[in-house]
C-alpha positions in Angstrom: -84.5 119.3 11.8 -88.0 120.8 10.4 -90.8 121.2 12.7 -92.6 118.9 11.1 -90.2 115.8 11.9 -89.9 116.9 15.5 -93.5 116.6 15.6 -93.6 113.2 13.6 -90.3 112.0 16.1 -92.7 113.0 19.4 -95.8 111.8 18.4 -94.8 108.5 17.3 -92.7 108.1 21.1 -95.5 108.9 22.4 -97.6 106.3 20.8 -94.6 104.1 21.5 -94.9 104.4 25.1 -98.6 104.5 25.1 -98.4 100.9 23.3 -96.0 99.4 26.1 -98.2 101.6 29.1 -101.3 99.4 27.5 -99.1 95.9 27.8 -98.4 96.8 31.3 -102.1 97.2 31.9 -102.7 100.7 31.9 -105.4 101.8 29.5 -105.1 104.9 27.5 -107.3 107.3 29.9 -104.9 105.8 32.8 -101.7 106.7 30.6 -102.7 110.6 29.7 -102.5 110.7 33.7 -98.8 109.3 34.5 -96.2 112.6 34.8 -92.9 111.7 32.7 -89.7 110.8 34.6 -88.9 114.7 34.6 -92.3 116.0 35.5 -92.6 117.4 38.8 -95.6 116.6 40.3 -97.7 119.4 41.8 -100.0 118.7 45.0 -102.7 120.8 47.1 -103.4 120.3 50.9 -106.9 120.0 51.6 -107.1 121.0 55.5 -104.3 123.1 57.2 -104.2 121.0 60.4 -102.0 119.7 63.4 -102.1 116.6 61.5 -100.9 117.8 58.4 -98.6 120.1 59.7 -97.0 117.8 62.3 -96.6 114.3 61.2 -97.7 114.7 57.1 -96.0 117.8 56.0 -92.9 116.3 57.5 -93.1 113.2 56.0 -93.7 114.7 52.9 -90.4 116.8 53.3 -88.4 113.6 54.0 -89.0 112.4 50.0 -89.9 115.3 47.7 -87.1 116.3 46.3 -85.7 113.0 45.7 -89.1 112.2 44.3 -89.8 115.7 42.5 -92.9 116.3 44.4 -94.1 119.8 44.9 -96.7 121.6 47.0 -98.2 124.0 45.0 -101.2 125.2 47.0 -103.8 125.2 50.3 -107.3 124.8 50.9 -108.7 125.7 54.2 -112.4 127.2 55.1 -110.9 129.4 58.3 -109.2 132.3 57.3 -106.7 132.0 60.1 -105.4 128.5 59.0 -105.5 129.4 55.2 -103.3 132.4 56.3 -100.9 130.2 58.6 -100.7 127.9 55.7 -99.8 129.5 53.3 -96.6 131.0 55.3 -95.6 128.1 57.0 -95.7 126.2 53.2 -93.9 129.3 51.7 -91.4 129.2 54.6 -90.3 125.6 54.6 -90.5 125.1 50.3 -89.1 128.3 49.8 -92.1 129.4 47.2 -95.0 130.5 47.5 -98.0 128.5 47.6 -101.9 129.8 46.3 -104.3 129.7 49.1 -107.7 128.5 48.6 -111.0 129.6 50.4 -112.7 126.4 49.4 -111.9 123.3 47.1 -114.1 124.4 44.4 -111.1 126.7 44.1 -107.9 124.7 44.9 -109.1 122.1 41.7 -109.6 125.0 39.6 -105.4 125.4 39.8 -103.9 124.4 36.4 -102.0 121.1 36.4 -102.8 119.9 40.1 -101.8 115.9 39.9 -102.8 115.0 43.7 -104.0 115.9 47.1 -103.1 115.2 50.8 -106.3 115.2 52.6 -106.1 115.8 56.2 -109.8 117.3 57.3 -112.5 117.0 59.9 -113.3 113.1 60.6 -116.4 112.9 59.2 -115.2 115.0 55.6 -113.0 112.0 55.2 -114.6 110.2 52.4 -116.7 113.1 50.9 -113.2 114.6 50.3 -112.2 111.5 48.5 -114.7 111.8 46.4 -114.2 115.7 45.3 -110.3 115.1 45.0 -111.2 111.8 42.4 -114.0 113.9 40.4 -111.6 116.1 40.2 -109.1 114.1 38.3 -106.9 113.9 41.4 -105.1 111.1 43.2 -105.4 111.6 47.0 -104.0 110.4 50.4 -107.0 110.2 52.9 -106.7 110.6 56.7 -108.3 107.8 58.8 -111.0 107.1 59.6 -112.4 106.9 56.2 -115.6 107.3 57.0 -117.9 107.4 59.6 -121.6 106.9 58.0 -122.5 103.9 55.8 -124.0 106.0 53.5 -120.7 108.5 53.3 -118.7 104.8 53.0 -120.2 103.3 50.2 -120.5 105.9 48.2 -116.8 106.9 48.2 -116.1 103.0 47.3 -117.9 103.2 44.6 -116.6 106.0 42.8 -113.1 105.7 43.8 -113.1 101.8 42.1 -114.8 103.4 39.1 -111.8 105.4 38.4 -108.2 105.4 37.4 -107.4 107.7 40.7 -104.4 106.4 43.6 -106.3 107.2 46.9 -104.2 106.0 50.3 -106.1 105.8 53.6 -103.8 107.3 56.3 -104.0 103.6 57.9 -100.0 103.9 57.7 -99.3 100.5 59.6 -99.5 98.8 56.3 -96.3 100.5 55.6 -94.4 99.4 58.3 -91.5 96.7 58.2 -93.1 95.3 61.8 -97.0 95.3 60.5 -95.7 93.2 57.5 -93.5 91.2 58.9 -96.1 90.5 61.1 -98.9 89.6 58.4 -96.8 87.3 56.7 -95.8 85.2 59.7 -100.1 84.7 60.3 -100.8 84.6 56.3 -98.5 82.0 55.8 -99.8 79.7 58.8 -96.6 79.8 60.7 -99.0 80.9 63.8 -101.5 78.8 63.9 -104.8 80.2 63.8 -105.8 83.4 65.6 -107.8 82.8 68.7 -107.8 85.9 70.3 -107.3 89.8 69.6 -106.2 92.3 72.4 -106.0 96.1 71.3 -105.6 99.0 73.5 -104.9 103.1 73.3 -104.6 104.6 76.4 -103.5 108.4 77.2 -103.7 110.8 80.0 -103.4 114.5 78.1 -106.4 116.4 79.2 -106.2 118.5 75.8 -106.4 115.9 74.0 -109.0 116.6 70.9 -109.4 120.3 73.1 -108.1 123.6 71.4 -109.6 126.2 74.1 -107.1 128.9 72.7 -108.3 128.3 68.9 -111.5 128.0 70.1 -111.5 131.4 71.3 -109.7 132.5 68.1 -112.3 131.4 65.6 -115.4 133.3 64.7 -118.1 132.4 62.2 -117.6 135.2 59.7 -113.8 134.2 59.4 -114.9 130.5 58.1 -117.3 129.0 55.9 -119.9 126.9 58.6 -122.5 125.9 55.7 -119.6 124.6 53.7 -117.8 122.8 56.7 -121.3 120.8 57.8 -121.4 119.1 54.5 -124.2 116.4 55.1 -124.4 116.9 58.7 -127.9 117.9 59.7 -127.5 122.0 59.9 -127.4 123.5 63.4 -126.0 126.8 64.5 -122.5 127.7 64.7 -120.4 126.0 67.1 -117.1 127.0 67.1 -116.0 124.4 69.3 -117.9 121.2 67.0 -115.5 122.8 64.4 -112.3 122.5 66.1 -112.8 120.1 68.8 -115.1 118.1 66.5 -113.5 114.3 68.0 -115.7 114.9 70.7 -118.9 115.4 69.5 -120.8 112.7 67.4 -122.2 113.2 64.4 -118.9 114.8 63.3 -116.1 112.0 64.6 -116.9 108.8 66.4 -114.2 110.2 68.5 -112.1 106.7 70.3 -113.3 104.2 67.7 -112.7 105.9 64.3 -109.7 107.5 65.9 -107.8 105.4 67.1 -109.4 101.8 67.2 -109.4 102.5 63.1 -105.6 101.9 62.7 -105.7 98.8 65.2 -108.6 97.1 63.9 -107.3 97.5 60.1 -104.1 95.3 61.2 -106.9 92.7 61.9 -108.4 92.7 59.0 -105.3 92.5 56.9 -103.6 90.1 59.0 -106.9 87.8 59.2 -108.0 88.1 55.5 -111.0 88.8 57.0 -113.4 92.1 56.0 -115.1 93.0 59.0 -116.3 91.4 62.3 -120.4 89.5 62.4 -120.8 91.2 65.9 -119.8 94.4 68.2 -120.9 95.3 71.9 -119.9 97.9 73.6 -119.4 99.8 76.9 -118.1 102.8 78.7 -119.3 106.6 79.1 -117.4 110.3 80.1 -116.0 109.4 83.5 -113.7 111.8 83.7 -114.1 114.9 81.5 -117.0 116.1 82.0 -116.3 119.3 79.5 -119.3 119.1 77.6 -118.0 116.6 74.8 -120.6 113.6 73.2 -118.1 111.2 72.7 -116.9 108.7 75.7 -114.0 109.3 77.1 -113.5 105.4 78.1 -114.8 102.8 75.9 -114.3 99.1 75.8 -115.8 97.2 73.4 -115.9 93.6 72.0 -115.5 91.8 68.4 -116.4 88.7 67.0 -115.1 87.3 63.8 -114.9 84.5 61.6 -114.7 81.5 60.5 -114.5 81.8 56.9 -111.2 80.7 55.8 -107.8 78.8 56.8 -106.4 81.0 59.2 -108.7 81.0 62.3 -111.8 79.1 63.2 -113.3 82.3 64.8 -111.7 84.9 67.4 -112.5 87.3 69.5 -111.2 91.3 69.8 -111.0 93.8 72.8 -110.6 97.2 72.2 -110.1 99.2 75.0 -109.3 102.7 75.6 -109.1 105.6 78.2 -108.3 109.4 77.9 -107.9 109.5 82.1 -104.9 107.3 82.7 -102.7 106.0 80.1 -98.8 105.9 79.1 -99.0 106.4 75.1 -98.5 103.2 73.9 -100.9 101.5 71.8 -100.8 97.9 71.8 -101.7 95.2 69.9 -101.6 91.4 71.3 -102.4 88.2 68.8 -102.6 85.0 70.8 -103.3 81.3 69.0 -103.0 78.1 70.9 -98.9 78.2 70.3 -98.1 81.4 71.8 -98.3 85.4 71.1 -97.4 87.8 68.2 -97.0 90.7 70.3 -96.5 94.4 68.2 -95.5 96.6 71.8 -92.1 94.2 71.4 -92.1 93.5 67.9 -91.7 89.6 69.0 -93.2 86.0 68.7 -92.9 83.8 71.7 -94.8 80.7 73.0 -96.1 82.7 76.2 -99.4 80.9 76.8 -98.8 78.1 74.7 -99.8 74.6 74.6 -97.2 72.6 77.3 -96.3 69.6 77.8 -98.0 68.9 81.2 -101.2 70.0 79.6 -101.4 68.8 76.4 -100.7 65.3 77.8 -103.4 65.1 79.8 -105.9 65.5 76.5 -103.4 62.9 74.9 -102.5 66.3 73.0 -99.2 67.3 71.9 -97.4 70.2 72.8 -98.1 73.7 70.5 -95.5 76.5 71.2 -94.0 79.1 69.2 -90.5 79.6 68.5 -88.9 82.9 70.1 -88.3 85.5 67.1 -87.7 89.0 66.7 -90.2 90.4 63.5 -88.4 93.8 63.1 -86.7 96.2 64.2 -88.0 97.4 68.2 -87.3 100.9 66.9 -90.5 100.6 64.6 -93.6 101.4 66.8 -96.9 102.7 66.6 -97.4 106.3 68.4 -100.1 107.9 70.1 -99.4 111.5 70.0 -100.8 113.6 66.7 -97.4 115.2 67.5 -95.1 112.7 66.3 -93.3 114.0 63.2 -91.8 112.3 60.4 -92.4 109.0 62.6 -91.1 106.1 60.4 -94.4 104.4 59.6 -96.1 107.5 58.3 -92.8 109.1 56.3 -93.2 105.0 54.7 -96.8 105.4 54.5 -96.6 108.5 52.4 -93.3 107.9 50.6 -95.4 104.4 49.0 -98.4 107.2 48.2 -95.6 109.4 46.1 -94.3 106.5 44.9 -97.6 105.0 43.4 -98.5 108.6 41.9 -96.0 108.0 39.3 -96.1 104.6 38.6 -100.0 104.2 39.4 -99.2 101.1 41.3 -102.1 100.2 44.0 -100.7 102.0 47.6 -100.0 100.3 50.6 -103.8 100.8 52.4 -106.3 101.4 48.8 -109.5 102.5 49.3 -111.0 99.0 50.2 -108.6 99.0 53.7 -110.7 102.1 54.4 -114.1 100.5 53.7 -113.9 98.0 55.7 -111.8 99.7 58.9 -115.2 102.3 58.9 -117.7 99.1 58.9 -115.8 97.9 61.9 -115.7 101.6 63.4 -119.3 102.7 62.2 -120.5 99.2 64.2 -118.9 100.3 67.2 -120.1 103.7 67.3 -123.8 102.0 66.5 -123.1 99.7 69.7 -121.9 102.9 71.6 -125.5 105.5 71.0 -127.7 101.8 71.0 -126.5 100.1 73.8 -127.2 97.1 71.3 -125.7 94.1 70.2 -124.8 95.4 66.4 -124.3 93.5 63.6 -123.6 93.6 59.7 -125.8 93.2 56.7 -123.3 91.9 54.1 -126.2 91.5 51.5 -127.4 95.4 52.0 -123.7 96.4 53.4 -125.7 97.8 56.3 -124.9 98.2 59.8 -128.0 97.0 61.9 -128.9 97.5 65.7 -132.1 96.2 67.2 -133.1 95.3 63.9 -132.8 98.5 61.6 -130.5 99.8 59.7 -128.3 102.3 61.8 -128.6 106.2 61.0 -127.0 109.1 62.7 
């Protein structure tokens, strides 16, 4: 066969394919960007840490190859995680990988299709946005974001592209979570009346790395480059590993872990975000020098604004002094609970008989029922591995890279989990009653717009 047919036979596949891509939707900048069946996909890590290297990498492993997903490089500022990257990657792929100093290099790599982002808290978002500038698709630790400013601004350049960006919020990926969304979307539990959420652990290193600490020196990283907006101060090598506990770089309880819980309420409710936050608490027991509470309690009030509730209330409570690692999640209506620690419905608390009749009322209780499997939990330890919601949670990211399908927890899951958390971090350095400004997507406290 001449050249010259080849080329002709190619081409007009091509424009084949890119005629059915454009019936399916896609438009012709989105189908440039979709690998072939046989094209491995070649990914970067943005941020070598425990996260990434405990629960993500893992997941990752449990899928590439079926998938034909590769890691191809690292970006870390500290020389001593770059290094440890690299040879950990190397080890467990069996190639090597390119370290980067900075992600002004890693996107300068020929052919790089996506990112895993797995940085400092408050780098969330503003990584976003260099991974979709970039031209790559990304899967975005929680919280999202922890400044209005930092939140919209991702938003609006991520839904201005043709870029697959996952938030980390991987309960939207497990069988329990759903199973759990359809029972309330679908009006089989009556509307939601009530909210209980709680993370509670006793590890006193939690968010500490005393040995790392000691590790780290200034000239070995990139300090300038970590701060990003953050007002400059001097180096701290402790705000840039132990950076949970001091605000303005992480929220520390509400963006870490209330950010997961409070999503499921959103997407179970259909609603966006809550019309009010208090909140209470203070460092009771480690008195180590951290910003960020180590007990916090704080209260949510939401709705009405559509068919499944006429208003409800949320707890979140958490403490870092006394706690058995299991996060819970309790939904109660006037029928009974929807309990995700036991995966069950029951009608504990319900309406009765000897009740209702007294308010010429009839009776309102839940059916017993199983939603999934008990095996499928949430976790509290960063050092879970490949648990099953986050090798899901990243499995539907690979998945969506190739077929540009929206992910499991798009950037709009995100948005709206850092109102709820950026509220309750406002309530926590107020001491106000803080609400939202839906017209100016502010959060307000005593009347003005809340700024770091």
């Amino acid at each position: 066969m001449s050249v010259s047919r080849r080329r002709f036979i190619k081409q007009s596949v091509k424009a084949s394919a890119a005629v059915y891509a454009t019936a399916l939707g896609f438009n012709a900048k989105s189908y440039a960007n979709i690998p072939g069946a046989n094209d491995r996909i070649r990914m970067g890590v943005v941020g070598f840490s425990d996260r990434f290297r405990q629960a993500l990498f893992p997941s990752f492993l449990n899928h590439y190859k079926e998938l034909n997903i590769d890691i191809v490089a690292v970006s870390d500022l500290w020389k001593l995680r770059r290094e440890e990257g690299r040879a950990f990657l190397k080890a467990k792929l069996e190639h090597d990988v390119q370290p980067c100093v900075n992600n002004d290099e890693l996107y300068r790599i020929k052919d790089l299709d996506a990112v895993i982002v797995s940085t400092a808290d408050f780098q969330h978002a503003l990584h976003a946005i260099e991974a979709v500038k970039a031209g790559k698709d990304a899967y975005v630790e929680k919280p999202f974001a922890e400044t209005m400013e930092d939140n919209r601004l991702a938003l609006k350049i991520i839904k201005a592209s043709d870029r697959i960006v996952q938030v980390g919020s991987q309960r939207r990926s497990g069988g329990n979570y759903k199973a759990a969304a359809e029972f309330i979307q679908t009006g089989k539990f009556g509307p939601i009346t009530m909210v209980e959420l709680t993370w509670n652990v006793n590890q006193p290193g939690r968010w500490r790395r005393p040995a790392l600490v000691a590790q780290c020196r200034e000239q070995d990283t990139d300090w300038k480059r970590f701060l990003l907006n953050r007002p400059y101060e001097p180096w701290d090598a402790r705000k840039y590993l132990e950076y949970r506990l001091f605000w303005p770089y992480s929220s520390g309880m509400p963006g870490q872990w209330m950010s997961h819980q409070i999503d499921t309420v959103h997407w179970f409710s259909g609603l966006k975000h809550p019309r009010s936050v208090v909140a209470n608490g203070g460092i009771y027991m480690w008195k180590d020098g951290r910003k960020n509470w180590d007990t916090t309690t704080a209260v949510f009030d939401y709705g009405p604004s559509n068919d499944l509730t006429t208003g409800f209330q949320v707890t979140f409570a958490s403490r870092m002094h006394n706690g058995e690692d299991r996060p819970a999640e309790i939904y109660y209506s006037n029928g009974g609970e929807l309990n995700l620690i036991t995966n069950t419905v029951s009608p504990k608390g319900g309406l009765r008989e000897n009740h209702a009749a007294a308010m010429n009322m009839k009776p309102n209780l839940l059916s017993d029922m199983v939603l999934a499997d008990a095996n499928e939990k949430a976790v509290a330890s960063a050092n879970t591995g490949a648990d099953r919601l986050t090798s899901n949670h990243m499995r539907n990211f690979m998945e969506c890279v190739r077929t540009r399908k929206q992910p499991n927890a798009p950037v709009e899951a995100g948005y709206y989990h850092s109102v709820a958390t950026i509220m309750t971090n406002a309530a926590v350095r107020t001491g106000s009653k803080v609400t939202f400004d839906e017209a100016r997507q502010e959060v307000m406290a005593d009347g003005k717009v809340f700024r770091y």
